[in-house]
PASEBA-1860 file (N, C-alpha, C; in nm, 3 decimals):
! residues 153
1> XXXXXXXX> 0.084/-0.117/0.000/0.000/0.000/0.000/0.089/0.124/0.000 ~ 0.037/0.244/-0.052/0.165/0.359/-0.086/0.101/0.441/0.036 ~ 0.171/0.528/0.063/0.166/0.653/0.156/0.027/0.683/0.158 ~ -0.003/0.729/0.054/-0.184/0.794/0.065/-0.247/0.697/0.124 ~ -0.240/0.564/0.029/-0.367/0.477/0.152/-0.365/0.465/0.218 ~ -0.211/0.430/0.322/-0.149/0.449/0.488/-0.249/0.521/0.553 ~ -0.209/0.670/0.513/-0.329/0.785/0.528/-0.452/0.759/0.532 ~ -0.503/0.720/0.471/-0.683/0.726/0.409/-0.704/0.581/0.533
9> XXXXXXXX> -0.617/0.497/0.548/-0.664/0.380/0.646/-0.616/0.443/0.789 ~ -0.536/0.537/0.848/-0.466/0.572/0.932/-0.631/0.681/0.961 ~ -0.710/0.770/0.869/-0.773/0.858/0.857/-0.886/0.771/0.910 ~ -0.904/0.683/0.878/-1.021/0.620/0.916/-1.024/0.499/1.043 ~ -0.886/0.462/1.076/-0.898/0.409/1.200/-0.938/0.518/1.341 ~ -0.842/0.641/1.331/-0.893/0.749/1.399/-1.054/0.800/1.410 ~ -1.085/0.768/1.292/-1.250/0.870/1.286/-1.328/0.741/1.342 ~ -1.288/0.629/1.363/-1.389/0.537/1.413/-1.399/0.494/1.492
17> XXXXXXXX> -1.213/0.545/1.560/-1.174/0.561/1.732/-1.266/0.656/1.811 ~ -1.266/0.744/1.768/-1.329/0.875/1.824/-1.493/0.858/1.846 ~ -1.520/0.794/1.741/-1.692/0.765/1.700/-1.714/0.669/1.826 ~ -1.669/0.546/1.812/-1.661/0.463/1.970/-1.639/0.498/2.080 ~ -1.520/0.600/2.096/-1.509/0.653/2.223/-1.627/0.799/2.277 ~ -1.659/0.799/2.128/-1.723/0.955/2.183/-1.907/0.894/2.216 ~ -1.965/0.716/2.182/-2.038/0.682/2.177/-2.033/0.603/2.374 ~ -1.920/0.544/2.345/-1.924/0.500/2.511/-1.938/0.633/2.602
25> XXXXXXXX> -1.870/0.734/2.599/-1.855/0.829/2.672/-1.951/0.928/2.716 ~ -2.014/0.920/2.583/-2.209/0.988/2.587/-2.259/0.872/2.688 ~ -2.285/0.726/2.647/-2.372/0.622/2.711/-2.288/0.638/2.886 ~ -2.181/0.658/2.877/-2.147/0.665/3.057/-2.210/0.797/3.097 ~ -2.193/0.891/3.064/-2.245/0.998/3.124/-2.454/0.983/3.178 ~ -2.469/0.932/3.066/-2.584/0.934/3.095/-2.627/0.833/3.183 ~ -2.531/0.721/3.187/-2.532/0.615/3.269/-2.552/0.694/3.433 ~ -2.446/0.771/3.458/-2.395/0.788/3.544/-2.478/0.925/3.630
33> XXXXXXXX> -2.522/1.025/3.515/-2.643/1.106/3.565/-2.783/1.093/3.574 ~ -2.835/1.023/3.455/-2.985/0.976/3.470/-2.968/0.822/3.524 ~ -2.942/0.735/3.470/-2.949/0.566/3.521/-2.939/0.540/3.609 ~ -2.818/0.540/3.673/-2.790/0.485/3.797/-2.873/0.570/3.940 ~ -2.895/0.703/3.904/-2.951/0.743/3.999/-3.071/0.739/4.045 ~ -3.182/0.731/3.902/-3.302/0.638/3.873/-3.287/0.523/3.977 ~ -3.228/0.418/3.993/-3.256/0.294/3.996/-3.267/0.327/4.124 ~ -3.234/0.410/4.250/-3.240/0.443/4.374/-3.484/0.441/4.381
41> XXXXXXXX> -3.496/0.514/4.295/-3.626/0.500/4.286/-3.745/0.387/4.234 ~ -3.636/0.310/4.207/-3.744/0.185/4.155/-3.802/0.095/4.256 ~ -3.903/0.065/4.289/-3.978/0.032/4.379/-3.917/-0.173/4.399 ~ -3.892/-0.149/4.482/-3.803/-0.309/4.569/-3.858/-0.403/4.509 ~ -4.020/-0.412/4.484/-4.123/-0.530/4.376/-4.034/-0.539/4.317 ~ -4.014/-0.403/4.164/-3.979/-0.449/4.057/-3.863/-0.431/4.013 ~ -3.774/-0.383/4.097/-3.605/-0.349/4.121/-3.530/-0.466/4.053 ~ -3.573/-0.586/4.052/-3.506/-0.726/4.025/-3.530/-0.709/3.873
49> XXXXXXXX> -3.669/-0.715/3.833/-3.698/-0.702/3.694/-3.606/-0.566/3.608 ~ -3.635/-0.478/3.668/-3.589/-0.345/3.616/-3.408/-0.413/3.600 ~ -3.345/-0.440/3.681/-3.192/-0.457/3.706/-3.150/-0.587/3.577 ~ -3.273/-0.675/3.573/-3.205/-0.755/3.471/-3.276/-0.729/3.309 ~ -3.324/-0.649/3.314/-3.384/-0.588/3.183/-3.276/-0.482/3.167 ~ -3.234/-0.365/3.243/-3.078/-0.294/3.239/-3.023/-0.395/3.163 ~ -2.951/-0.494/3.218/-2.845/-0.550/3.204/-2.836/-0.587/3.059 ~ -2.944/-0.698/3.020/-2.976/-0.732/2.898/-3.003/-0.619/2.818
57> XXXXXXXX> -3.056/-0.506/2.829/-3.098/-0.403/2.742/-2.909/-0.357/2.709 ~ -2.861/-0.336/2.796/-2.735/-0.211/2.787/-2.629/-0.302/2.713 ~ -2.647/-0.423/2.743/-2.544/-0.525/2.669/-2.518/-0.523/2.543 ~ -2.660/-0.502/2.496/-2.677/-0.516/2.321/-2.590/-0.386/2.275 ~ -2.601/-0.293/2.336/-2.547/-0.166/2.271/-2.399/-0.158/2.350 ~ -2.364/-0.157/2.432/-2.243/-0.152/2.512/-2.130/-0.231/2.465 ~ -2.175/-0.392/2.444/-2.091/-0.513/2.428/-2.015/-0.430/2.305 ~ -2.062/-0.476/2.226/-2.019/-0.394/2.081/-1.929/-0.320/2.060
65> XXXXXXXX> -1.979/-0.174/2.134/-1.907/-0.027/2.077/-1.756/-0.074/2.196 ~ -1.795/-0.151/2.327/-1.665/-0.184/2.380/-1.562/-0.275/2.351 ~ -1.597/-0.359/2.258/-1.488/-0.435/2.160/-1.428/-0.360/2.024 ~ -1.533/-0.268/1.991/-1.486/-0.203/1.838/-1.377/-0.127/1.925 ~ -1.385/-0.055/2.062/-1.314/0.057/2.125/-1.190/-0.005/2.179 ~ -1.194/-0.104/2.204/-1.039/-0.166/2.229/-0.988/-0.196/2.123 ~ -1.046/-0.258/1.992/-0.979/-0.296/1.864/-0.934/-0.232/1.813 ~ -0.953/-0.053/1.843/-0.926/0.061/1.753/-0.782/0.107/1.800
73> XXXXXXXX> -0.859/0.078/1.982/-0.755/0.123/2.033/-0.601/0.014/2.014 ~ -0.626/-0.098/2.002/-0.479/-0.154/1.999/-0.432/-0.132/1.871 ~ -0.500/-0.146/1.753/-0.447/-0.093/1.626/-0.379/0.025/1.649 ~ -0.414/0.122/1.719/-0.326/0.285/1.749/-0.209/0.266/1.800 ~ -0.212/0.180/1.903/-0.100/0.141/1.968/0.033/0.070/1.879 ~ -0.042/-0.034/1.809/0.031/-0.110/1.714/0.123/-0.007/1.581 ~ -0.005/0.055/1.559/0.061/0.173/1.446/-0.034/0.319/1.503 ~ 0.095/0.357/1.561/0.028/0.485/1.595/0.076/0.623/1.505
81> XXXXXXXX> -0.051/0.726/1.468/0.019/0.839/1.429/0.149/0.918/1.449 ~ 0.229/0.950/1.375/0.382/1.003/1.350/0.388/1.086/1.496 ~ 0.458/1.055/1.607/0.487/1.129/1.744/0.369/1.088/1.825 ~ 0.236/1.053/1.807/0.124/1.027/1.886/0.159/0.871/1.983 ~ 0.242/0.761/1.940/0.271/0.684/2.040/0.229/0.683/2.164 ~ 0.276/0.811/2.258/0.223/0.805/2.400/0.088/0.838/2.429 ~ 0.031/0.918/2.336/-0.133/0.941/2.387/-0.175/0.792/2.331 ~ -0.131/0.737/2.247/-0.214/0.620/2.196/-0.208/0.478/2.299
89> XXXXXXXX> -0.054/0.485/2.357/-0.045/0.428/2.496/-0.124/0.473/2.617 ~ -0.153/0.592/2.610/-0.283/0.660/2.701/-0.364/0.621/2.703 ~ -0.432/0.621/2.570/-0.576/0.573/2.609/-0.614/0.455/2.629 ~ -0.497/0.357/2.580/-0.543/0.197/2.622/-0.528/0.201/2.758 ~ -0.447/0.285/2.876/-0.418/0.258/2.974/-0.544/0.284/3.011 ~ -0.605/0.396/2.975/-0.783/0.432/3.026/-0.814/0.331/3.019 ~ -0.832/0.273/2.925/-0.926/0.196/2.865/-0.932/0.086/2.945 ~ -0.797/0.017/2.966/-0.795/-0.078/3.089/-0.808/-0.057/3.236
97> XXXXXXXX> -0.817/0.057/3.282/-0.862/0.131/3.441/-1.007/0.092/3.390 ~ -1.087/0.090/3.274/-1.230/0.149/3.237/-1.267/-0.003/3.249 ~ -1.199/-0.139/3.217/-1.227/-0.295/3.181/-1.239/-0.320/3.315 ~ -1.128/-0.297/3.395/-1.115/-0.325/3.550/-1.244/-0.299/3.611 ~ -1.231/-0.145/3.596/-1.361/-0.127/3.696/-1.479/-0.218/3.638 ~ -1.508/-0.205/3.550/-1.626/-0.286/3.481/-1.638/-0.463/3.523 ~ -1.520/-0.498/3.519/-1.557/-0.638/3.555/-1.517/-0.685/3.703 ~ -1.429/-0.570/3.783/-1.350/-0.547/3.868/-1.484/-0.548/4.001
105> XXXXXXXX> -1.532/-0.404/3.922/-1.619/-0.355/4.043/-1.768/-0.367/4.003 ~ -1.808/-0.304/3.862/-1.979/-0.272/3.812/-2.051/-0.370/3.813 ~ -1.963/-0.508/3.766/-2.024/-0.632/3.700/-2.081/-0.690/3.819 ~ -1.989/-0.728/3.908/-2.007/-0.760/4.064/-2.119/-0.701/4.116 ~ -2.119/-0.593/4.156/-2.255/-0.515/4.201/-2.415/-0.545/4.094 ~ -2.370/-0.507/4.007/-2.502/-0.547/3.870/-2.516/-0.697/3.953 ~ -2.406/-0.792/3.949/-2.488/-0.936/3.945/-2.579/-0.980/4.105 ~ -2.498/-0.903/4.180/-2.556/-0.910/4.318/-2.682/-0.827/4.287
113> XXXXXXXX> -2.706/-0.683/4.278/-2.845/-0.666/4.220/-2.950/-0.684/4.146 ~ -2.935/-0.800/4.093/-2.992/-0.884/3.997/-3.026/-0.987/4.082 ~ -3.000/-1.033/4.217/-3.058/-1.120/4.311/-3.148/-1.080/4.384 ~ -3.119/-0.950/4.436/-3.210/-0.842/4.529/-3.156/-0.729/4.550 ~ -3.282/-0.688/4.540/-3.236/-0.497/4.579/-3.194/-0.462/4.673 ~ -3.080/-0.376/4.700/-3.002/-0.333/4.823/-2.958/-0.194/4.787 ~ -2.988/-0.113/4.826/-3.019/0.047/4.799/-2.842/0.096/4.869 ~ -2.787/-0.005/4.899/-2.620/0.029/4.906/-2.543/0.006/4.796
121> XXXXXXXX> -2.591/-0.121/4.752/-2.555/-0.133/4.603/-2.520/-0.060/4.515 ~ -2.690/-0.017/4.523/-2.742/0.144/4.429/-2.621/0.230/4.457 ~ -2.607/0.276/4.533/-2.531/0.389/4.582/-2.363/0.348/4.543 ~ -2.354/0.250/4.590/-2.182/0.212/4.546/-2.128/0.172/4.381 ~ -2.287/0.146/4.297/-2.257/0.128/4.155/-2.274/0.256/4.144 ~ -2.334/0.351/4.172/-2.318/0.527/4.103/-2.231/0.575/4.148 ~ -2.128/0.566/4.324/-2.024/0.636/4.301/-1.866/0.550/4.236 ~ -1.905/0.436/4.244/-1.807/0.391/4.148/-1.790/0.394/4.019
129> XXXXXXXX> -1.920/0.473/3.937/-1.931/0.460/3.842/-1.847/0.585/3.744 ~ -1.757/0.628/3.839/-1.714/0.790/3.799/-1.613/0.717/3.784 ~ -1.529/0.611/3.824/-1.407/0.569/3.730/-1.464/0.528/3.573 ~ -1.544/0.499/3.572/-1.535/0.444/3.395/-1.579/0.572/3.368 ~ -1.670/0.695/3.421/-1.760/0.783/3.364/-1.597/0.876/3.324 ~ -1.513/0.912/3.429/-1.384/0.989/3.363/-1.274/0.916/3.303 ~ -1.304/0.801/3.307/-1.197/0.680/3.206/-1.254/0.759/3.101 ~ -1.352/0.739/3.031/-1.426/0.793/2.923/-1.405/0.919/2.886
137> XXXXXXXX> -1.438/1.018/2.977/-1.381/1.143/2.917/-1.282/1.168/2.896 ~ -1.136/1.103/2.950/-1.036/1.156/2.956/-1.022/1.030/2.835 ~ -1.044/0.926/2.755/-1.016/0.840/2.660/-1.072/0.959/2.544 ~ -1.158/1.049/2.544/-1.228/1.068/2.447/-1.155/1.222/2.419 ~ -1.078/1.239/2.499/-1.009/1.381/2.507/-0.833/1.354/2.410 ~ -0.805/1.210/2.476/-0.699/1.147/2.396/-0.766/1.142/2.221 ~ -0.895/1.075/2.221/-0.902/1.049/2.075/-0.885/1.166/1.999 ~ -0.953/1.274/2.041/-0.955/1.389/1.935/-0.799/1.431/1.965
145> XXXXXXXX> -0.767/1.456/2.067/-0.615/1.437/2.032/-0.451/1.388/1.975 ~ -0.514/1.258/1.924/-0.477/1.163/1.801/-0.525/1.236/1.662 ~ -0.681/1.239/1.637/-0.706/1.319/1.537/-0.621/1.455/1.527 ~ -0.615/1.528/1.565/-0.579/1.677/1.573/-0.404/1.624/1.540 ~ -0.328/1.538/1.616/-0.174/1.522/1.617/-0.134/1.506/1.418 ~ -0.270/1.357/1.406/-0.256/1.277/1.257/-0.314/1.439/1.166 ~ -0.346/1.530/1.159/-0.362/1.648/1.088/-0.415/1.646/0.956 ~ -0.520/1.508/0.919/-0.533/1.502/0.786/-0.711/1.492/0.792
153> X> -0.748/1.538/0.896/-0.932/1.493/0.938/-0.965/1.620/0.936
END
């Protein structure tokens, strides 16, 4: 492949980095201001139902954009834009603070609330939820910062 297509594939691994990261990073925020704080109000009946309808609902859309977002991201790593190397080592490091917590800490809590409602739960999945919610922003601050370094978007 010659220089230009390098480019034009280098142009488009970036724009689809950013698209993933800027798609998880919307879905955490909102996770993290409307969702999780919601679920404090769901009535103990149907708290069980509500928690495993979350789960299954958020999967379909989450699973996805979080495999395209590591795939993008190790390709960057692998071949990263001319001097961008260390932000591209950046954001996988997010990215893995962002896996941790998720299977570390979120997953754990989700599966215990999916047995019964415990309104501590609630409370410890929303303030834990600010590690993935600023994993995300600060991953999504790296991407456009890859774009902006690669200078051809």
């Amino acid at each position: 492949m010659n220089t230009a297509g390098l480019i034009q594939v280098q142009t488009f691994v970036l724009l689809a980095h950013v698209a993933a990261t800027g798609l998880m990073a919307g879905i955490i925020w909102f996770v993290q201001v409307v969702h999780y704080p919601l679920m404090a109000a769901v009535d103990g009946d149907h708290f069980l139902h509500y928690e495993r309808e979350h789960q299954r609902r958020t999967s379909w859309l989450v699973v996805p954009a979080m495999l395209t977002e590591l795939g993008l991201a190790a390709w960057l790593v692998i071949t990263p834009p001319s001097g961008a190397a260390p932000l591209a080592w950046a954001g996988l490091a997010c990215l893995g603070l962002i896996w941790a917590s998720t299977w570390l800490v979120q997953a754990p809590i989700h599966r215990r609330l999916a047995r019964a409602y415990d309104p501590e739960g609630v409370r410890w999945l929303t303030t834990s939820n600010w590690i993935r919610t600023s994993g995300w922003s600060a991953r999504l601050v790296v991407a456009l910062a890859l774009i902006h370094i690669h200078g051809s978007v």
